[in-house]
C-alpha positions in Angstrom: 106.6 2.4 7.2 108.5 0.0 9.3 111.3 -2.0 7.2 110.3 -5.5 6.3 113.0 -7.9 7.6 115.4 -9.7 4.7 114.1 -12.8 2.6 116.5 -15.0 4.7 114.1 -17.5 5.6 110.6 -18.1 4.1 107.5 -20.7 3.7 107.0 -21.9 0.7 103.4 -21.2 -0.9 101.5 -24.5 -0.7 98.2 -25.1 -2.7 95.4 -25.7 0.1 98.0 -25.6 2.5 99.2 -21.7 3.0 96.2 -19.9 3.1 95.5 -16.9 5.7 94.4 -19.4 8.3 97.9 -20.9 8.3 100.0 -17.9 8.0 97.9 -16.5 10.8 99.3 -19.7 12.9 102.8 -19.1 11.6 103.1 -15.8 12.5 102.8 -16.1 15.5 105.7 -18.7 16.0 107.7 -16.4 14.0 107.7 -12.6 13.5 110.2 -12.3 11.1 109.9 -15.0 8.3 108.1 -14.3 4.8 105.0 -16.3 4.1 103.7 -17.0 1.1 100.1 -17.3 0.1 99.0 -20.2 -2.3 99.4 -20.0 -6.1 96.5 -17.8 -6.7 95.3 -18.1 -10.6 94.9 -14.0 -12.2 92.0 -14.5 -13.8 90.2 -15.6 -10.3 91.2 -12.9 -9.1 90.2 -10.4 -11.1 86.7 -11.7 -12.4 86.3 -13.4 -8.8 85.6 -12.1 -5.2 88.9 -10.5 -4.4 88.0 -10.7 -0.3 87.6 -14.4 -0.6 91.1 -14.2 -2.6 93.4 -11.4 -1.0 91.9 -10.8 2.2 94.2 -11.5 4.5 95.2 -11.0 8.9 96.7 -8.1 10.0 100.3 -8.7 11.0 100.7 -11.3 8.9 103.3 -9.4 6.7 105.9 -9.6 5.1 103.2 -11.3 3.2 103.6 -12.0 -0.5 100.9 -13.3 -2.9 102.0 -16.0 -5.5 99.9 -15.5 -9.1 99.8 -18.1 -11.5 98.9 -17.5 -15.2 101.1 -16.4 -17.9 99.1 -13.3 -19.8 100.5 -10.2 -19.0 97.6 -8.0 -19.0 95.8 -10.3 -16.7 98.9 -11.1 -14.4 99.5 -6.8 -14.0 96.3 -6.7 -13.1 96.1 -9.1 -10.1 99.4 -7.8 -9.0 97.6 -4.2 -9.1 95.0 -5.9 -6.6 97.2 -7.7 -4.6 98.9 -4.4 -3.9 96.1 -2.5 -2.9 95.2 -5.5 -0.3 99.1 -4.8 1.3 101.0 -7.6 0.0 104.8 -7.1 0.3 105.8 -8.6 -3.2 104.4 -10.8 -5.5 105.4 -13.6 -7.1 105.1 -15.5 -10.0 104.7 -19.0 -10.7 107.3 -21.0 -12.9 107.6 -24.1 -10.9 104.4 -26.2 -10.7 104.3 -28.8 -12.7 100.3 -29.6 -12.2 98.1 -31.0 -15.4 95.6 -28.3 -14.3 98.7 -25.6 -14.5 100.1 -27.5 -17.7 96.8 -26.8 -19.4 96.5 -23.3 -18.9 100.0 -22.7 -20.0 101.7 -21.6 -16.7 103.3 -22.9 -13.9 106.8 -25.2 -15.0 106.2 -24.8 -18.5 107.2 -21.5 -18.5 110.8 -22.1 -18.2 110.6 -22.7 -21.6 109.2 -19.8 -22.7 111.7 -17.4 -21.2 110.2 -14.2 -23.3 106.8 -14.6 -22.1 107.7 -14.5 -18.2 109.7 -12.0 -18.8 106.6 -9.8 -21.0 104.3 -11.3 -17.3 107.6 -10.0 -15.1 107.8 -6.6 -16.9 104.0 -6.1 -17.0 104.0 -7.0 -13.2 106.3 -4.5 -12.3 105.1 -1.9 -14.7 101.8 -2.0 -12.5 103.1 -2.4 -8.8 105.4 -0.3 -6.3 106.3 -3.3 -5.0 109.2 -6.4 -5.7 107.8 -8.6 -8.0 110.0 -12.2 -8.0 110.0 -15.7 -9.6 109.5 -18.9 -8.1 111.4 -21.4 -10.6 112.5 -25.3 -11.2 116.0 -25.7 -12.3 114.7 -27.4 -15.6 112.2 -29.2 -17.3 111.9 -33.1 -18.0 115.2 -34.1 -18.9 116.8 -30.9 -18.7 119.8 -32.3 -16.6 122.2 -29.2 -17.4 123.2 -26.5 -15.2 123.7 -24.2 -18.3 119.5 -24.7 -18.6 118.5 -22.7 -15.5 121.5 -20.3 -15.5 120.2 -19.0 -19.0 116.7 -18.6 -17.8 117.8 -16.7 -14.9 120.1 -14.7 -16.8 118.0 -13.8 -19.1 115.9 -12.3 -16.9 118.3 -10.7 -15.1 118.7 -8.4 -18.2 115.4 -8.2 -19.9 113.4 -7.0 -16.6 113.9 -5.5 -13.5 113.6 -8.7 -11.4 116.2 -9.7 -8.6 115.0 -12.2 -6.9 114.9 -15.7 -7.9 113.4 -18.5 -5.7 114.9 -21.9 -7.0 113.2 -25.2 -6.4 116.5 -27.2 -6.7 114.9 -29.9 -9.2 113.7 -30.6 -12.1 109.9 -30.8 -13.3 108.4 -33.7 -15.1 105.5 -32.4 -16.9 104.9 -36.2 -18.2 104.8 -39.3 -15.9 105.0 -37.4 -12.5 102.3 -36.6 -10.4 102.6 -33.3 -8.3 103.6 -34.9 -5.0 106.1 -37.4 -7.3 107.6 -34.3 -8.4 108.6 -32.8 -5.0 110.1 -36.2 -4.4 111.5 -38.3 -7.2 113.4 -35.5 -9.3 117.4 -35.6 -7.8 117.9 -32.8 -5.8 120.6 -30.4 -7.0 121.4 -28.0 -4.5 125.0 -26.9 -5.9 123.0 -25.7 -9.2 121.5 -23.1 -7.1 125.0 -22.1 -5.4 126.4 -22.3 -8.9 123.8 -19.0 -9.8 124.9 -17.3 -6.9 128.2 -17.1 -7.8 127.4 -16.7 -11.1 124.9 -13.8 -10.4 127.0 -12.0 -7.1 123.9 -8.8 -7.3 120.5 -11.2 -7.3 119.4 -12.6 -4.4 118.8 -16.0 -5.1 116.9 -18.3 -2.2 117.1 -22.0 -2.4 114.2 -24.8 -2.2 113.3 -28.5 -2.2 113.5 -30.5 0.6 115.4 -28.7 3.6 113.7 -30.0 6.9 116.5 -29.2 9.6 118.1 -25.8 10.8 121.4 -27.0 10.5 120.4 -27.6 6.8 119.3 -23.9 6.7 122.5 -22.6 8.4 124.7 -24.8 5.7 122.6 -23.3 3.2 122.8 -19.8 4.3 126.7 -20.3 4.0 125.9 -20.2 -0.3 122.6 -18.3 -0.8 120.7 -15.5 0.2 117.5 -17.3 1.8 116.0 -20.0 2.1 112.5 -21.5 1.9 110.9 -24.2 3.7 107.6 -25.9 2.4 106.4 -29.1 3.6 108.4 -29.3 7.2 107.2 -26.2 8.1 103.4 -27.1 7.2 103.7 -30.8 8.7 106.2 -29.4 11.9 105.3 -26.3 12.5 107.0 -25.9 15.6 110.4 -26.0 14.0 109.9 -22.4 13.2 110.4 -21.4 17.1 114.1 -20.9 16.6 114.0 -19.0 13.4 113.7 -15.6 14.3 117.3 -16.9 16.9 118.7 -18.1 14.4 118.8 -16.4 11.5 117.4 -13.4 12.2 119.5 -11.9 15.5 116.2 -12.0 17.5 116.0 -11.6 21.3 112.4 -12.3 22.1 111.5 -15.6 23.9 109.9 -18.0 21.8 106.5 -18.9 22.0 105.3 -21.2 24.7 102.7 -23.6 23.3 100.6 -23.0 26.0 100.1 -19.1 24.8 100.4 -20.2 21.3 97.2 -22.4 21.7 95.2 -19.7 23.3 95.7 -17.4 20.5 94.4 -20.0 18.3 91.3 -21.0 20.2 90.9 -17.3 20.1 91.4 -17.0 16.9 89.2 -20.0 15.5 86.2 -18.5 17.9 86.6 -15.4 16.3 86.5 -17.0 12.4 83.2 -18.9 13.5 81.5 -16.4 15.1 82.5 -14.5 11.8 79.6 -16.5 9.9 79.2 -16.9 6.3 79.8 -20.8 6.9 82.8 -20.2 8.7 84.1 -23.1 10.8 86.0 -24.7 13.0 88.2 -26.8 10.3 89.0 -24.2 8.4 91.1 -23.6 11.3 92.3 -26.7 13.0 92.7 -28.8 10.1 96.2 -26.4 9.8 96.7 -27.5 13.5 97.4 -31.0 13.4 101.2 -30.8 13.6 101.7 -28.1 16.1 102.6 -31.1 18.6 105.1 -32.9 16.7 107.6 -34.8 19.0 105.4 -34.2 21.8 103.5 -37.2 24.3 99.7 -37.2 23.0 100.4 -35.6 19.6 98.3 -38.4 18.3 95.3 -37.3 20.8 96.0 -33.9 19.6 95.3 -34.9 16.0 92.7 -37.2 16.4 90.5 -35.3 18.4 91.4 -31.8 15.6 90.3 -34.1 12.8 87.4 -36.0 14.0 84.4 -35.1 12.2 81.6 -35.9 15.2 83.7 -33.4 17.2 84.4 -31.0 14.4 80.3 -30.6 13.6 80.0 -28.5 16.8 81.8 -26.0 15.4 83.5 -25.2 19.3 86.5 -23.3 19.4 87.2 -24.8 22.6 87.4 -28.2 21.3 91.2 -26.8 20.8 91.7 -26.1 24.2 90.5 -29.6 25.2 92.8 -31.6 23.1 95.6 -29.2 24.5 94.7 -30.3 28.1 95.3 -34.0 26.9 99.0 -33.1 25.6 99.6 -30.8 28.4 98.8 -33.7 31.3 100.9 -35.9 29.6 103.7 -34.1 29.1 103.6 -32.5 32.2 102.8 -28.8 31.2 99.6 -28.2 32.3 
């Protein structure tokens, strides 16, 4: 088995955002960066259809599949299935701070029950060959004390087997935020997260919240292990051309846009002609930003998003609104 490339740079998992259709996209901008599938709830998957769930594109890995939920049994389980579909690692969810999540007990609020994730943690691990990690906040609410996220992770560092810690470097407000409030308002704290590194030399702790640039990533790389990207790397997806560079020691060329749009038009025909109501905006609707910065990136998204185009169901609908950004910007 070939050896998966280091956690050094990674995309976070992003409800309706990350799903197999957009990790099919990123990988082919970048070979070497870990994506992450959406939070997945357990129970779905094991009392739903585990195709629609787990299936996922060959060479997308290193792949890992996020779980929410927060009873062991049920979290071993899905971890067993998300296994035997190749994911790399899987992950558990301590970070969201969604009503929906808040209600069924998981997500954020688990930072405050520190025993339970690490019963889920050691029940994941008990059932999979695999790393099983932890996406986290650095507190809850009003939790504004370094000593608050330090003890979780500790803790866990001792009562299971777990050595990698993904740290959203902000609090989440259960009460009064909304999800998207909570990715913004909450101050960012980035020097918590360096804190646990030096705190905990022999984890591998990967920072989060709000990194856009790669000279953010470099500066971060300089205190942490890895680092994931979320929203800039959905919205911009293009800044993940110099990644593999960068960070990772590659050599390859990057990928032109030109070749990167055929293998999208490819793929997308390939989806619809798949059937079972498969179409064209499944696809392209992960598309839209591919142009960033680029004359025409508005044509680009306008004609990818326009519902009287869209309703033909054409793969090559892609290839036209390329031509537009191509003539103007003098790459066609």
């Amino acid at each position: 088995m070939t050896a998966l490339p280091p956690r050094r740079l990674s995309v976070a998992p992003m409800l309706d955002w990350t799903d197999t259709h957009y990790r099919y996209m990123a990988r082919q901008i970048t070979r070497h960066t870990w994506l992450y599938s959406e939070m997945i709830n357990a129970g779905a998957i094991i009392h739903g259809d585990k195709d629609h769930f787990l299936k996922f594109n060959e060479g997308e890995q290193p792949v890992a599949l996020q779980l929410g939920g927060s009873e062991p049994a049920d979290l071993a389980q899905a971890a067993k299935a998300g296994e035997a579909y190749g994911y790399n690692e899987i992950n558990l969810n301590c970070g969201c701070p969604s009503p929906r999540v808040q209600k069924g007990a998981f997500g954020a609020c688990l930072m405050n029950e520190t025993s339970l994730v690490a019963d889920c943690l050691n029940a994941m691990q008990d059932a999979v060959r695999i790393p099983v990690t932890v996406k986290h906040r650095i507190g809850i609410d009003r939790q504004n004390e370094y000593a608050v996220v330090r003890d979780f992770v500790g803790t866990l560092s001792v009562q299971t087997a777990c050595t990698t810690f993904i740290v959203h470097a902000r609090n989440a407000w259960l009460d009064g935020l909304s999800p998207k409030e909570n990715r913004e308002v909450p101050p960012l704290k980035y020097d918590y997260v360096y804190r646990l590194k030096r705190d905990f030399p022999d984890l591998e702790i990967i920072i989060n919240g709000g990194i856009t640039a790669n000279e953010a990533i470099a500066a971060h790389l300089e205190h942490v292990d890895g680092v994931m990207v979320g929203r800039e790397a959905y919205h911009n997806p293009m800044v993940m051309r110099e990644w593999d560079r960068l960070f990772y020691g590659g050599s390859e060329a990057p990928v032109g846009y030109a070749d990167l749009v055929e293998k999208l038009f490819r793929y997308s025909r390939a989806h619809i002609r798949s059937g079972n109501g498969a179409t064209l905006r499944h696809t392209a609707r992960h598309y839209l930003g591919l142009m960033h910065g680029l004359k025409n990136a508005r044509v680009w998204r306008r004609m990818l998003s326009d519902a009287s185009l869209l309703k033909n169901n054409d793969g090559s609908l892609i290839l036209e609104a390329w031509r537009e950004v191509a003539k103007a910007n003098g790459l066609d």
